[in-house]
C-alpha positions in Angstrom: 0.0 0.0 0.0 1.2 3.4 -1.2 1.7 6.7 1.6 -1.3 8.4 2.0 -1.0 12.6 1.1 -3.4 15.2 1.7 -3.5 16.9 -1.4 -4.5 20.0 0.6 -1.2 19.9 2.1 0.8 19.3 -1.4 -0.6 22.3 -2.8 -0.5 24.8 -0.3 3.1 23.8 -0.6 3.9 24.0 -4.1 2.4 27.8 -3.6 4.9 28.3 -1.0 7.2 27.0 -3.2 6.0 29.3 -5.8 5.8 32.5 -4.2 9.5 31.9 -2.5 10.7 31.5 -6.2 9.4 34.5 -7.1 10.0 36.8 -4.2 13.6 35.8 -4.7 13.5 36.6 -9.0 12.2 40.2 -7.2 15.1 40.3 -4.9 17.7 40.1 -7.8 16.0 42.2 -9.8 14.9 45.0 -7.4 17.1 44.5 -4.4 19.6 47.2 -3.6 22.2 47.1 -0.5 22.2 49.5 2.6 25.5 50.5 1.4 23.9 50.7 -2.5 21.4 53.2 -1.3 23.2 55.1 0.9 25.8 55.9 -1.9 23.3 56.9 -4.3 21.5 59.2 -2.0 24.7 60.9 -1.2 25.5 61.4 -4.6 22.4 63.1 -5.5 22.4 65.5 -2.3 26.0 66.2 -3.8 24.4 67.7 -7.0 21.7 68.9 -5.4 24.1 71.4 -3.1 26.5 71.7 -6.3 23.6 73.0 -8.3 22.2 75.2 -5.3 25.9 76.6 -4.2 25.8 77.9 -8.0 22.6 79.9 -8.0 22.4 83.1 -9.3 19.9 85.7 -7.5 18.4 87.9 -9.9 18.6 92.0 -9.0 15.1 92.1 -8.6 15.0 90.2 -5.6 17.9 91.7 -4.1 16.1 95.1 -4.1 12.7 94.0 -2.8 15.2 93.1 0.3 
């Protein structure tokens, strides 16, 4: 006589199975590191205060002061 399986059991686990699989394909494709996104965040405050530590005023504004 063969093992009995609850087929209820079998396919809740091939769905765990399933979504693990694909949470992981998201993890490669979308995952960054701490370190990943703390770099790129620094760099674009860089350019951000490079681009603000160039700004011109314009006269107008200066003599509404």
């Amino acid at each position: 006589m063969g093992e009995i399986i609850n087929l209820r059991q079998v396919r809740k686990q091939k769905a765990r199975t399933e979504k693990e699989r694909l949470a992981s394909e998201n993890r490669v494709l979308h995952g960054r590191s701490k370190a990943e996104k703390a770099r790129d965040r620094l760099t674009s405050e860089r350019a951000e205060n490079f681009v603000a530590g160039h700004h011109r005023e314009r006269s107008e504004d200066k003599d509404k002061s």
